[in-house]
Structure formats: C-alpha cells, structure tokens
MOPAC internal coordinates of N, CA, C and O (Angstrom, degrees):
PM7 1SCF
backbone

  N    0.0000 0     0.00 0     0.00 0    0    0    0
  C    1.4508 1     0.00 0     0.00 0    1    0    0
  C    1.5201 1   109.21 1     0.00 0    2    1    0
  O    1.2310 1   116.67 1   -32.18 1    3    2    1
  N    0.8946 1   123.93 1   147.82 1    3    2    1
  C    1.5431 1   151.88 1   177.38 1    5    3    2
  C    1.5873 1   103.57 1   -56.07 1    6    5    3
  O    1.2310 1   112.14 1   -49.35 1    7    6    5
  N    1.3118 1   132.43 1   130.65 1    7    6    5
  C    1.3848 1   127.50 1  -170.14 1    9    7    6
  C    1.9106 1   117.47 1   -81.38 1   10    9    7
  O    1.2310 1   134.66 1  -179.97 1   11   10    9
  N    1.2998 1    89.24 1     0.03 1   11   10    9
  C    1.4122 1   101.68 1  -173.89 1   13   11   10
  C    1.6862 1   111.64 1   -92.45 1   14   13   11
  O    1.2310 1   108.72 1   -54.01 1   15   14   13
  N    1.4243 1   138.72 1   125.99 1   15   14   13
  C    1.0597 1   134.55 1  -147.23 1   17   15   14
  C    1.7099 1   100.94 1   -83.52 1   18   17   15
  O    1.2310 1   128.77 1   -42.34 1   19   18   17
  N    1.4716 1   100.70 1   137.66 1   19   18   17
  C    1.4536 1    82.54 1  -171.78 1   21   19   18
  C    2.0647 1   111.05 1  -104.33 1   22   21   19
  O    1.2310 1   126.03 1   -37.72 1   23   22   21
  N    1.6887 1   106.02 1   142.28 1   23   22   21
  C    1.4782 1    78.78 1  -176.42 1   25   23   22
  C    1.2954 1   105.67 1  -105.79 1   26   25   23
  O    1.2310 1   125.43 1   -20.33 1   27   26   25
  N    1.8496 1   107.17 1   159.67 1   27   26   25
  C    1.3607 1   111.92 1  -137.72 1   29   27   26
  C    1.5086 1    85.53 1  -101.39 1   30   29   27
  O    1.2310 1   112.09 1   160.03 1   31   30   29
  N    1.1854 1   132.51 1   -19.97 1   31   30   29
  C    1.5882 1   142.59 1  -155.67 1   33   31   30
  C    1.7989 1    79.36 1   -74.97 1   34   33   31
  O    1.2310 1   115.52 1   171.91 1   35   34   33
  N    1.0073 1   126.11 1    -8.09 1   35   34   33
  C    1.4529 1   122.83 1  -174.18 1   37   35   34
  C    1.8877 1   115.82 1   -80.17 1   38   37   35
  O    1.2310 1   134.23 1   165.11 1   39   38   37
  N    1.2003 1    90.09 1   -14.89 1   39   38   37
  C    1.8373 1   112.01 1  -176.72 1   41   39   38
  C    1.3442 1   107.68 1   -71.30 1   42   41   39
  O    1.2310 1   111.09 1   -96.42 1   43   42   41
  N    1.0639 1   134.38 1    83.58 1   43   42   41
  C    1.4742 1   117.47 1   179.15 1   45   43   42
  C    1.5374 1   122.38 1   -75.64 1   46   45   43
  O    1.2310 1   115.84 1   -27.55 1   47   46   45
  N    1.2165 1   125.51 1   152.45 1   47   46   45
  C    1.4421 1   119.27 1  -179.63 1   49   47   46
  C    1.3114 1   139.84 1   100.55 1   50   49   47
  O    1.2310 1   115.82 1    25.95 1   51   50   49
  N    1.2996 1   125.54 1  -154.05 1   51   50   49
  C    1.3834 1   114.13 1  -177.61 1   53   51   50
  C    1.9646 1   102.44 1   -95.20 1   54   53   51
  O    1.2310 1   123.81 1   -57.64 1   55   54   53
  N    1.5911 1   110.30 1   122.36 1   55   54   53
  C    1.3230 1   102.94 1   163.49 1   57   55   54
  C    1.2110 1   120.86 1   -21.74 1   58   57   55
  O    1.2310 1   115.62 1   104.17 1   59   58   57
  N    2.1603 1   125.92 1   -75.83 1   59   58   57
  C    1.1423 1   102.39 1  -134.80 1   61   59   58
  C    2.1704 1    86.75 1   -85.72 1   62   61   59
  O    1.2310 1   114.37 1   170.71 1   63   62   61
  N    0.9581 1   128.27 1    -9.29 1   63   62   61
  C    1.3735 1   114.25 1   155.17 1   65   63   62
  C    1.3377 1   125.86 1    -7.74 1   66   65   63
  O    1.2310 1   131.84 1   105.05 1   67   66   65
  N    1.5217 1    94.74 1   -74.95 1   67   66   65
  C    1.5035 1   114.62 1   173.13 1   69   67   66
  C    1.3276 1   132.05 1   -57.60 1   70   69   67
  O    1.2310 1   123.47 1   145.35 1   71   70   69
  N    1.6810 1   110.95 1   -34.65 1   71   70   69
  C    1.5564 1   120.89 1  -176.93 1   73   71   70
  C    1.9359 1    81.97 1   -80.32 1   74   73   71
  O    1.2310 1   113.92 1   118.89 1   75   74   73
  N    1.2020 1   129.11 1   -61.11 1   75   74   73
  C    1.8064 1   117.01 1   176.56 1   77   75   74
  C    1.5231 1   112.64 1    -8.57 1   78   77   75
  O    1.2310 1   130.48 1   108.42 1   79   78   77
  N    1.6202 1    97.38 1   -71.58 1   79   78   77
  C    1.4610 1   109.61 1  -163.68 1   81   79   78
  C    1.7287 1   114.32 1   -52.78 1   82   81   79
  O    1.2310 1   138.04 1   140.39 1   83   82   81
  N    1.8432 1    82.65 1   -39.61 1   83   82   81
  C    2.1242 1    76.98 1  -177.46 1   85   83   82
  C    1.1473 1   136.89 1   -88.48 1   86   85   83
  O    1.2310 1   127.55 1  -175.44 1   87   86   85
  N    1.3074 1   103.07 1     4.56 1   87   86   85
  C    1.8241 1   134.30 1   170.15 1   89   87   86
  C    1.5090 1   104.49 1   -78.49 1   90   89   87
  O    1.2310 1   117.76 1   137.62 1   91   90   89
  N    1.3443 1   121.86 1   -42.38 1   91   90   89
  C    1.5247 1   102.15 1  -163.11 1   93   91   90
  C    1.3438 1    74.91 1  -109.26 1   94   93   91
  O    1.2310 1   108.38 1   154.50 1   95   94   93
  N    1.9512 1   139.32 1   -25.50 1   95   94   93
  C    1.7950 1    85.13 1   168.38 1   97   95   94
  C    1.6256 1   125.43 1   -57.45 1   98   97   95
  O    1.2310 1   131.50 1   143.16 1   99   98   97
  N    1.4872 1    95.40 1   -36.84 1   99   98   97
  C    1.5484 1    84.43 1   177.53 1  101   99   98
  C    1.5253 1   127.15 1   -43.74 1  102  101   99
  O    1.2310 1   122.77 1   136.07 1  103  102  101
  N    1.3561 1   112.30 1   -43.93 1  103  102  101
  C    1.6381 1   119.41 1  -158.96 1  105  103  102
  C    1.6542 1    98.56 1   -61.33 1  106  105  103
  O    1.2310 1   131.58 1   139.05 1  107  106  105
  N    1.5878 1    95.25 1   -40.95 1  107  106  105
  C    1.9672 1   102.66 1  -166.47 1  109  107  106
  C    1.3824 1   102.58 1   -56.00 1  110  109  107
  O    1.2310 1   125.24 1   136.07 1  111  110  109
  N    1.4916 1   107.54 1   -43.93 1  111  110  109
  C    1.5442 1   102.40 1  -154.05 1  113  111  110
  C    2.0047 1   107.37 1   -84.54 1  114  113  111
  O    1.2310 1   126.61 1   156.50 1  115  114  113
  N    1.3060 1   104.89 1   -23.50 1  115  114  113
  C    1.7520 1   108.88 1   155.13 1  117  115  114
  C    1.3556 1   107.32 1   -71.16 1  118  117  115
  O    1.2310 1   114.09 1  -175.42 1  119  118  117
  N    1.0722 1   128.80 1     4.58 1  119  118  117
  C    1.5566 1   105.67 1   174.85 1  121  119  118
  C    1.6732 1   102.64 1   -90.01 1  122  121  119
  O    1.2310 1   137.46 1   130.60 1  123  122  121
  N    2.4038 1    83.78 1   -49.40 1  123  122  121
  C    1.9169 1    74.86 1   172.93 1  125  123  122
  C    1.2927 1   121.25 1   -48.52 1  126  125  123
  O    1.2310 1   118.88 1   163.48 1  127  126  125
  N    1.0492 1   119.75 1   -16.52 1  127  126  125
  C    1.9953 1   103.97 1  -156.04 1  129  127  126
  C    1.6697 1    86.07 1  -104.66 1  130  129  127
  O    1.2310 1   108.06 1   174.65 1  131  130  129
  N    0.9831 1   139.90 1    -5.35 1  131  130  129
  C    1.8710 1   117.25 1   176.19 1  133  131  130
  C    1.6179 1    81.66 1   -90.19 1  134  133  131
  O    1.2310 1   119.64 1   136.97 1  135  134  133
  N    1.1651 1   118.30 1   -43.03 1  135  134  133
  C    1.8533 1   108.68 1  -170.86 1  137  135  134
  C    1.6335 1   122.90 1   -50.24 1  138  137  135
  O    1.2310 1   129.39 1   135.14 1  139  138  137
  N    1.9081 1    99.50 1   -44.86 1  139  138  137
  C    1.3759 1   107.29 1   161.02 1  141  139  138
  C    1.2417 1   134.26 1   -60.13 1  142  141  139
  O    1.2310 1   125.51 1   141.40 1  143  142  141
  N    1.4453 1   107.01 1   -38.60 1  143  142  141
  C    1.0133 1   108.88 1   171.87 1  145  143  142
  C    1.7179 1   130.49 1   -74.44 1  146  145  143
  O    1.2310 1   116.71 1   168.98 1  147  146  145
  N    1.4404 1   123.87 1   -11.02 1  147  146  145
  C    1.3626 1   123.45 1  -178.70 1  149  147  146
  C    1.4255 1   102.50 1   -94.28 1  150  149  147
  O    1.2310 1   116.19 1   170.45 1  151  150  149
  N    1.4462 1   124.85 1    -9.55 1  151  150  149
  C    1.4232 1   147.78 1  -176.93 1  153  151  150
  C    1.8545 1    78.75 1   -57.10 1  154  153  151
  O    1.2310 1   133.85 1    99.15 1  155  154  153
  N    1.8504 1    90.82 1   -80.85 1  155  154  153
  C    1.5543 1   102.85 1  -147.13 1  157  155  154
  C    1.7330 1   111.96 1   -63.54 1  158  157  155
  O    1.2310 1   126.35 1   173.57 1  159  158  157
  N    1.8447 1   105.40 1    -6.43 1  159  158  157
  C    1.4972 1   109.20 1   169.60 1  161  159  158
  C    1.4908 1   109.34 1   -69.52 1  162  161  159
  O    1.2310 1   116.05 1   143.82 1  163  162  161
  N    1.3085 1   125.10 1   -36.18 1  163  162  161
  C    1.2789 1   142.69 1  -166.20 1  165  163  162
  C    1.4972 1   105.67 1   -68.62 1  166  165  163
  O    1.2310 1   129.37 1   126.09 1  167  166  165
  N    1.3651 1    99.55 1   -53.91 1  167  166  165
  C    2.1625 1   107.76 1   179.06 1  169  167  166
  C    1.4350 1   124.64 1   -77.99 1  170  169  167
  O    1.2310 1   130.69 1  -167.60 1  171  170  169
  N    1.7072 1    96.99 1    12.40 1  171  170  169
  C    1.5796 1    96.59 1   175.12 1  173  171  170
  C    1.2798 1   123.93 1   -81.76 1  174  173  171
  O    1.2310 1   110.15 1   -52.54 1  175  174  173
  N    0.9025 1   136.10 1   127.46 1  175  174  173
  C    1.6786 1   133.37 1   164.90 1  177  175  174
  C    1.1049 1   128.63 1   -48.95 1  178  177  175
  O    1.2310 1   131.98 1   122.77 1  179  178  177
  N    1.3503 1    94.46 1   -57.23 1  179  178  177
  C    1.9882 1   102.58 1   164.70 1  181  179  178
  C    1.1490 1   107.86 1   -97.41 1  182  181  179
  O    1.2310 1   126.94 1   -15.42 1  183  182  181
  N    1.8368 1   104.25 1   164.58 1  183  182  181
  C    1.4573 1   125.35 1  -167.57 1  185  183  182
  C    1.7331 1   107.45 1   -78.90 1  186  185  183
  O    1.2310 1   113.76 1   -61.47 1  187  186  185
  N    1.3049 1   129.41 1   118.53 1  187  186  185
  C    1.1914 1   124.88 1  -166.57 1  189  187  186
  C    1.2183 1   136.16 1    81.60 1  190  189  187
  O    1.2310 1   116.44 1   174.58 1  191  190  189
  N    1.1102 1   124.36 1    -5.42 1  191  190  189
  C    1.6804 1   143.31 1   147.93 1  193  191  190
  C    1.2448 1   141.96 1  -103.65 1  194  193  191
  O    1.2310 1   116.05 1   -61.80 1  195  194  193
  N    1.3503 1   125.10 1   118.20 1  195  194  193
  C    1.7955 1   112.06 1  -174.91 1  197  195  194
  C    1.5946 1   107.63 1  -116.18 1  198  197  195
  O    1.2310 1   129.55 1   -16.94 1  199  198  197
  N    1.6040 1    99.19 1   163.06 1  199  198  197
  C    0.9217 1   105.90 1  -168.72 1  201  199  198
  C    1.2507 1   127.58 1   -77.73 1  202  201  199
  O    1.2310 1   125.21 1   -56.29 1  203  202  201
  N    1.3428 1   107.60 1   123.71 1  203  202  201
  C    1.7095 1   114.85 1  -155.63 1  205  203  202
  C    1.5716 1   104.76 1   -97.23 1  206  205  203
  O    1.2310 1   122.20 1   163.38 1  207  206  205
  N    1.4704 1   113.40 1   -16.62 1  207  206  205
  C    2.0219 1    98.93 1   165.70 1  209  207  206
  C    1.4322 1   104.49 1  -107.80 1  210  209  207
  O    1.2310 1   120.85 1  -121.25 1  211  210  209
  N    0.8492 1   115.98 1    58.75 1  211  210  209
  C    1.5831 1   136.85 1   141.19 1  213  211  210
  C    1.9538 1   129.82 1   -53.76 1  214  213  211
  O    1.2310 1   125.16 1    -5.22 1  215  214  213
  N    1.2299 1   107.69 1   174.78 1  215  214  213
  C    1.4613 1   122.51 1  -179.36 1  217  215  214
  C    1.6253 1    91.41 1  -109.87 1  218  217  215
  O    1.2310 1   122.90 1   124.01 1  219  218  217
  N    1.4902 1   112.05 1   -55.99 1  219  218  217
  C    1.1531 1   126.84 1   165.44 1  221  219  218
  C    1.4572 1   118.90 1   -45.53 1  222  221  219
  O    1.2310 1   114.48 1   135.60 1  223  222  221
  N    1.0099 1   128.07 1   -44.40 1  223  222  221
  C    1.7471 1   135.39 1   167.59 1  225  223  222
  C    1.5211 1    94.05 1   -31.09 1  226  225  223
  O    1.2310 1   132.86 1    92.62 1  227  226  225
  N    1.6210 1    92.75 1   -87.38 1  227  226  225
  C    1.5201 1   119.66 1  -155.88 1  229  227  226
  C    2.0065 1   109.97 1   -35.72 1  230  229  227
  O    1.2310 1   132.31 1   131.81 1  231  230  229
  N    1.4856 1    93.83 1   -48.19 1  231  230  229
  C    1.5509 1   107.70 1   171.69 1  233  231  230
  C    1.7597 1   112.68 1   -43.88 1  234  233  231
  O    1.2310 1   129.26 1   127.49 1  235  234  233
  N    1.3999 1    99.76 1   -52.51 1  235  234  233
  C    1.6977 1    89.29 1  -163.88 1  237  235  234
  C    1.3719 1   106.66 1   -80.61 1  238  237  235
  O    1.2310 1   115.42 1   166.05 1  239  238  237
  N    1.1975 1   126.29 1   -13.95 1  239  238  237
  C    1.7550 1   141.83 1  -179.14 1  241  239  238
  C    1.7501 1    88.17 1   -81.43 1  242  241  239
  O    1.2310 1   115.96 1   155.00 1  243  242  241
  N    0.7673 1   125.27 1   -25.00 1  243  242  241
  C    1.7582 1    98.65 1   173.19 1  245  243  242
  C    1.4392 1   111.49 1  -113.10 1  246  245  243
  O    1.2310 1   118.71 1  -161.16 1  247  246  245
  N    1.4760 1   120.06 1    18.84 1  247  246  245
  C    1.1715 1   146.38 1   153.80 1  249  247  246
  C    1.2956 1   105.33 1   -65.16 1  250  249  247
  O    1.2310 1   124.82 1   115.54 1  251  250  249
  N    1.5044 1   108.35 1   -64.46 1  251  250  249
  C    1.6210 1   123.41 1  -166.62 1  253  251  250
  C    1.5883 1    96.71 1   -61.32 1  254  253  251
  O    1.2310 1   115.14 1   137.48 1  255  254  253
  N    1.5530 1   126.82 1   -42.52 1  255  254  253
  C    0.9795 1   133.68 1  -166.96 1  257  255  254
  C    1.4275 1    97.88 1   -48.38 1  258  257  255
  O    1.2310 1   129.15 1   105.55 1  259  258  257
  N    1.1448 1    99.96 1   -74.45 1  259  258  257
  C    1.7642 1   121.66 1  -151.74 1  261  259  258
  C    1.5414 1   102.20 1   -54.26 1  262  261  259
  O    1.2310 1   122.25 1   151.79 1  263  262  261
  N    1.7670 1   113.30 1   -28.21 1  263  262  261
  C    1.5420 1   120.22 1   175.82 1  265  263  262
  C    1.6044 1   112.62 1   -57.86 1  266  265  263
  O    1.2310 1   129.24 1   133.65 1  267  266  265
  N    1.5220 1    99.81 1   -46.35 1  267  266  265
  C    1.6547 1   104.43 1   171.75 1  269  267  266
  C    1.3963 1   115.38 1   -37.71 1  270  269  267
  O    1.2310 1   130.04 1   115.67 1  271  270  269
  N    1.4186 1    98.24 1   -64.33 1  271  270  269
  C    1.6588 1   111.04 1  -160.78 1  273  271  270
  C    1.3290 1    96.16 1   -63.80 1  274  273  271
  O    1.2310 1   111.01 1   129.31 1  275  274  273
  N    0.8517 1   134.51 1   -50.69 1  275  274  273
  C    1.9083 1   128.99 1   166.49 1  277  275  274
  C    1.1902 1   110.08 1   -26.72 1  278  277  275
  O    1.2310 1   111.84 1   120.69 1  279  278  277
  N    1.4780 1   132.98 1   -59.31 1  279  278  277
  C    1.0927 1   122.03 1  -151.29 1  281  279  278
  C    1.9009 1   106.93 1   -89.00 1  282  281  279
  O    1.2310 1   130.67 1   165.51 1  283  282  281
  N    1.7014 1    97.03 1   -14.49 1  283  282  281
  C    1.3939 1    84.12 1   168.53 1  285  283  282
  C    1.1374 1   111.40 1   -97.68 1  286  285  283
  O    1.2310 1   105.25 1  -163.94 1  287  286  285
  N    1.6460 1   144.91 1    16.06 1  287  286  285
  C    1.2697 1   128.67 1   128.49 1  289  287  286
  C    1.4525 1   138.26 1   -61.69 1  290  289  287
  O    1.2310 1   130.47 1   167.03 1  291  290  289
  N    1.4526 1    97.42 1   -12.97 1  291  290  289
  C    1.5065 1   110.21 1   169.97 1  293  291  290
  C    1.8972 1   120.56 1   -59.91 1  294  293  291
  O    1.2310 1   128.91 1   145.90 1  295  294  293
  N    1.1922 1   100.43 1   -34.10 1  295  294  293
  C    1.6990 1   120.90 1  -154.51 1  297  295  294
  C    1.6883 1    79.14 1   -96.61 1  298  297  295
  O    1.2310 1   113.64 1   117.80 1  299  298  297
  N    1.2812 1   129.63 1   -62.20 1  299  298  297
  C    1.0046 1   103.92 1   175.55 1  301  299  298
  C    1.5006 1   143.18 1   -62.86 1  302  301  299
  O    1.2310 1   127.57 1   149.63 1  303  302  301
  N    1.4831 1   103.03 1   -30.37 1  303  302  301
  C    1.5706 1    87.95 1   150.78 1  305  303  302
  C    1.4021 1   134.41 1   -40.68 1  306  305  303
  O    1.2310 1   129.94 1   133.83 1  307  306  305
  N    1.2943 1    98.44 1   -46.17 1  307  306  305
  C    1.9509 1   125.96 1   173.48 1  309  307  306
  C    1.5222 1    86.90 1   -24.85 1  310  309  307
  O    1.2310 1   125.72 1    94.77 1  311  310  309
  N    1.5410 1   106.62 1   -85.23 1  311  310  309
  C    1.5717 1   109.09 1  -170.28 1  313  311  310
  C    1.3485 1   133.90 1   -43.85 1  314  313  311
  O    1.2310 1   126.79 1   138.05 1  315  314  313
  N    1.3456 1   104.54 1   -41.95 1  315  314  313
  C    1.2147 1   116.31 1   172.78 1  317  315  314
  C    1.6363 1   128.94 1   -61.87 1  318  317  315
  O    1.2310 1   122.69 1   139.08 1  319  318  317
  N    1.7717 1   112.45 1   -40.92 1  319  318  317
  C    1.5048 1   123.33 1   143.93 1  321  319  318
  C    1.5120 1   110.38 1   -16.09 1  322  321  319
  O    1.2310 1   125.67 1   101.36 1  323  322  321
  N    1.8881 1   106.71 1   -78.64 1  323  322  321
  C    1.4055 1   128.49 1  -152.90 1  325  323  322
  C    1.6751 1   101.97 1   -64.37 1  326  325  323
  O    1.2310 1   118.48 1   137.95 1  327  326  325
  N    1.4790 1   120.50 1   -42.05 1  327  326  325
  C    1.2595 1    99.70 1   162.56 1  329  327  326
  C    1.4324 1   154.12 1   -79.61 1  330  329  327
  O    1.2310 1   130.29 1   179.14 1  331  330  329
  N    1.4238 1    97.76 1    -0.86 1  331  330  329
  C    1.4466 1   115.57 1   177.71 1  333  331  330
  C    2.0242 1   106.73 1   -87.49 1  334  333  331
  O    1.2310 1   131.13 1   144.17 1  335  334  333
  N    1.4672 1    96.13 1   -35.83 1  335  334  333
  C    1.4628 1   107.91 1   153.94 1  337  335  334
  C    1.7322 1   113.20 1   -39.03 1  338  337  335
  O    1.2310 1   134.29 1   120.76 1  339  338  337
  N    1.0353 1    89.97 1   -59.24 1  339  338  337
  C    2.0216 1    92.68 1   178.27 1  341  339  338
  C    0.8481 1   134.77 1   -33.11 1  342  341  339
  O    1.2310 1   130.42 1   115.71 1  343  342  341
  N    1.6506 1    97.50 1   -64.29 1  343  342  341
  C    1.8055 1   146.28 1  -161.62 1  345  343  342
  C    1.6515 1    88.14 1   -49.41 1  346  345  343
  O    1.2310 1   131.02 1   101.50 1  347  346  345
  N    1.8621 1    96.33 1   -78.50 1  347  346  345
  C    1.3188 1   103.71 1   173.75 1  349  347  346
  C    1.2605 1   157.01 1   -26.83 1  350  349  347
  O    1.2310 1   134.56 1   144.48 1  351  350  349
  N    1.7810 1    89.44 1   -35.52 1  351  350  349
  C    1.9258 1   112.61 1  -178.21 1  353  351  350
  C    1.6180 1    91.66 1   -93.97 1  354  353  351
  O    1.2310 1   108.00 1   177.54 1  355  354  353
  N    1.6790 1   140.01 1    -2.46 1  355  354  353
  C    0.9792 1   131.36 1   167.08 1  357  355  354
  C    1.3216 1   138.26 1   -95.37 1  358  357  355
  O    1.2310 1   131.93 1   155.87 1  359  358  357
  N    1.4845 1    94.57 1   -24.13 1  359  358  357
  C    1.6511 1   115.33 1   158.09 1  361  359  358
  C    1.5091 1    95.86 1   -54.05 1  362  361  359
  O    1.2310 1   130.22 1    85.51 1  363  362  361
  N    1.3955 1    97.89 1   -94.49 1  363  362  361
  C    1.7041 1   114.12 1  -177.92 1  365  363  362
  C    1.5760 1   113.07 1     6.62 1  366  365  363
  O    1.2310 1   120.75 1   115.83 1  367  366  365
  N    1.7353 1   116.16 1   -64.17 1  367  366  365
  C    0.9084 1   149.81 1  -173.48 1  369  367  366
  C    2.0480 1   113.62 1   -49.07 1  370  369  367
  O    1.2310 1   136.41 1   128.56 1  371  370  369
  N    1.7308 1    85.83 1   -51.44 1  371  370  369
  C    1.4238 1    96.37 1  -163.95 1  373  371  370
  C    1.7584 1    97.38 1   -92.72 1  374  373  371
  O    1.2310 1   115.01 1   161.01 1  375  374  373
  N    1.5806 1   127.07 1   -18.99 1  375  374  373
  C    1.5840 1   136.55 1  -174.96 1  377  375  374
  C    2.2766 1    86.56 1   -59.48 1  378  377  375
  O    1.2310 1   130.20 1   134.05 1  379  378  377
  N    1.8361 1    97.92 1   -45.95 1  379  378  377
  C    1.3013 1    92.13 1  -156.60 1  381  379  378
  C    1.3080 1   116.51 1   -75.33 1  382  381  379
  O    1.2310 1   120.13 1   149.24 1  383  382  381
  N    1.4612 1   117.36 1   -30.76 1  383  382  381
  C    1.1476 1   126.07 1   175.66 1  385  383  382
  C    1.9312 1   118.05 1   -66.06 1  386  385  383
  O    1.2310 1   134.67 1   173.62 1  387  386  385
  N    1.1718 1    89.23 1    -6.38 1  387  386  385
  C    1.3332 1   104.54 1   175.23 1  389  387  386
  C    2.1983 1   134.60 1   -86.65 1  390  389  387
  O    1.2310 1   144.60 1   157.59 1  391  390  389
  N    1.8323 1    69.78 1   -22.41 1  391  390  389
  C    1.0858 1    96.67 1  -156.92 1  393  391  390
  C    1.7827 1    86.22 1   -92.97 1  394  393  391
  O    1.2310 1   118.04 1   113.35 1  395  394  393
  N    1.3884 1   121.33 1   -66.65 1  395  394  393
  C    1.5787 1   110.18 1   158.60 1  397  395  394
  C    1.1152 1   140.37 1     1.97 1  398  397  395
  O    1.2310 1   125.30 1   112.13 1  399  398  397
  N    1.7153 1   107.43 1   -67.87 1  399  398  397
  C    1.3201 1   138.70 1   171.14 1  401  399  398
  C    1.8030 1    98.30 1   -42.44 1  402  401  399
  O    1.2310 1   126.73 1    98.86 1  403  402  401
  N    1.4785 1   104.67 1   -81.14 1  403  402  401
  C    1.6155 1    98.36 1  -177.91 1  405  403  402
  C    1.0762 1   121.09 1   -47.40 1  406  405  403
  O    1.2310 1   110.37 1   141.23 1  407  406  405
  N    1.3699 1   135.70 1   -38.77 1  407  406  405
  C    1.4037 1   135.52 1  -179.96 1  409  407  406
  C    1.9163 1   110.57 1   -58.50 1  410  409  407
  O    1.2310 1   124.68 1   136.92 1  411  410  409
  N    1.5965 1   108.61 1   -43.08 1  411  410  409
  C    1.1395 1   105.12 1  -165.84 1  413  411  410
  C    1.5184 1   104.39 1   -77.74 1  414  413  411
  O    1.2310 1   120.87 1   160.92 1  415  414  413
  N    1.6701 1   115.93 1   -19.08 1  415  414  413
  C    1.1210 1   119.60 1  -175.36 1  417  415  414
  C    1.5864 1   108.03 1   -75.15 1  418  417  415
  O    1.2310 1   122.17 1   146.25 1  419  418  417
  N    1.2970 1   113.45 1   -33.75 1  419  418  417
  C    1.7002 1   124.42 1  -179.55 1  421  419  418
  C    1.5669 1    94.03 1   -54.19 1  422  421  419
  O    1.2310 1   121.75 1   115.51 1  423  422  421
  N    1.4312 1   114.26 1   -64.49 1  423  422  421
  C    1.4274 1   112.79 1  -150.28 1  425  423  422
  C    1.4677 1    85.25 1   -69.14 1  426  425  423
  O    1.2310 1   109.62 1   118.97 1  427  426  425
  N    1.3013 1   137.07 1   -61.03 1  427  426  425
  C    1.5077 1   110.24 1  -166.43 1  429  427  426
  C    1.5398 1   118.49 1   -43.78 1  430  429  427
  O    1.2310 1   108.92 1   132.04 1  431  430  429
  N    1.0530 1   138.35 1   -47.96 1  431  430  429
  C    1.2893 1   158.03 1  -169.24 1  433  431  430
  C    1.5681 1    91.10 1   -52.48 1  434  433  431
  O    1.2310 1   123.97 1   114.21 1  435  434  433
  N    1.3142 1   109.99 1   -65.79 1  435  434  433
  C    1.8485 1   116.05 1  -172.56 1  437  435  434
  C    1.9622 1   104.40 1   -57.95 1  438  437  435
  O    1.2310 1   127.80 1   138.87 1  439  438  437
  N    0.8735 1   102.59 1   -41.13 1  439  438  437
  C    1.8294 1   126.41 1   174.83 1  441  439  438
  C    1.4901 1    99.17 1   -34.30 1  442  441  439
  O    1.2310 1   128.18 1    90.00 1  443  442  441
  N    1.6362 1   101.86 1   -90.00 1  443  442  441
  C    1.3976 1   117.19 1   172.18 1  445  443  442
  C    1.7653 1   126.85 1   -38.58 1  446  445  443
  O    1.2310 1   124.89 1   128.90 1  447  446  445
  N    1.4494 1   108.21 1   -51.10 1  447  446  445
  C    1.4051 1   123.76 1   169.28 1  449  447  446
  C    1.5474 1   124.67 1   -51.18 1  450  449  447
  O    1.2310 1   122.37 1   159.22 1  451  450  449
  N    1.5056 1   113.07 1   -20.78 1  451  450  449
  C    0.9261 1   105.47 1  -159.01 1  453  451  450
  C    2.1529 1    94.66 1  -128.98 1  454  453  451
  O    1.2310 1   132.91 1  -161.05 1  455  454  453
  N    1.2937 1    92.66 1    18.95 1  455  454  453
  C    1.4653 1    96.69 1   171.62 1  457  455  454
  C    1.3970 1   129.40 1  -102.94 1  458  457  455
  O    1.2310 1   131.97 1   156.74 1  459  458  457
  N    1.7297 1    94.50 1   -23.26 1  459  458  457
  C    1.4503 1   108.71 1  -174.05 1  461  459  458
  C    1.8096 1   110.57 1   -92.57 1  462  461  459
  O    1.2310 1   120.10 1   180.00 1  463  462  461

C-alpha cells in the first residue's frame, strides 16, 4: 500500500459493489498471469527455466504487479466493511436511545395528566 493514508469516505456506493469489482478484477488478471505464464513455460529452451529477457517476461511481472495492488484493495475493503460495521452499531445505538427518551417523555406526560 501506498504510504499516504487513504480516505475511505472517498468510496462511493454500495460496499459489496466494490468488493464485486475487485474479485473479478482479481480473477481476470490471475487468469492473465497462469496464461503468461504457461506462454513463458512453453518458450523455454531448457527444461525448468524460462526465459526471463523476454517481452513475455516483462508482461507477466506487471501481471504480478497488478496482483499486488489487488490484494491491497482487498484489505482495504477489510476497513472499509469494519467501519460501516460501526456506523451501523451507532445509529442502532442512537435510533434507541432515542426511542427511550420518547417513551420516558410519554410516561411523564401521562404521570402529570393524570394527577391533576
């Protein structure tokens, strides 16, 4: 990951949208790299070695690349999950505390109303 903090409020949309998109980029871009890679098994000369100053090289190495960067969109989803997890348990939290309030406010109201 990039050393620069990334902000997540920047994600627009529906989470699992996003986890969709980075699953089948992932899948596409492992498909390229087993494809590249049986390429560069195929163009070897010798048994158990491929050719590493290649055109073909360079291709599956930014394969590998692009696999990286996948997986640190993965983790950030991670985060992004765990805080929407929060969000949620804080609404929840504040709907109920809300909900108290009116009740305790009802019964006072009935309290008073029903003294005079």
């Amino acid at each position: 990951m990039s050393s620069e903090e990334v902000d997540l409020s920047q994600i627009r949309g529906d989470w699992d949208f996003h986890a969709r998109y980075v699953t089948n980029a992932m899948e596409q871009t492992l498909k390229r790299q087993n494809k590249l890679w049986k390429a560069l098994k195929k163009a070897s000369k010798k048994k158990g070695q491929v050719p590493v100053d290649s055109l073909l090289m360079e291709d599956f190495s930014e394969a590998c690349r692009q696999t990286r960067a996948l997986t640190d969109d993965f983790w950030l989803l991670a985060e992004t999950q765990g805080s929407a997890k929060k969000t949620k348990k804080k609404a929840k939290k504040k709907a109920k505390k809300k909900t108290k309030k009116k009740a305790a406010k009802k019964t006072a109201r009935k309290k008073k109303g029903g003294s005079k």
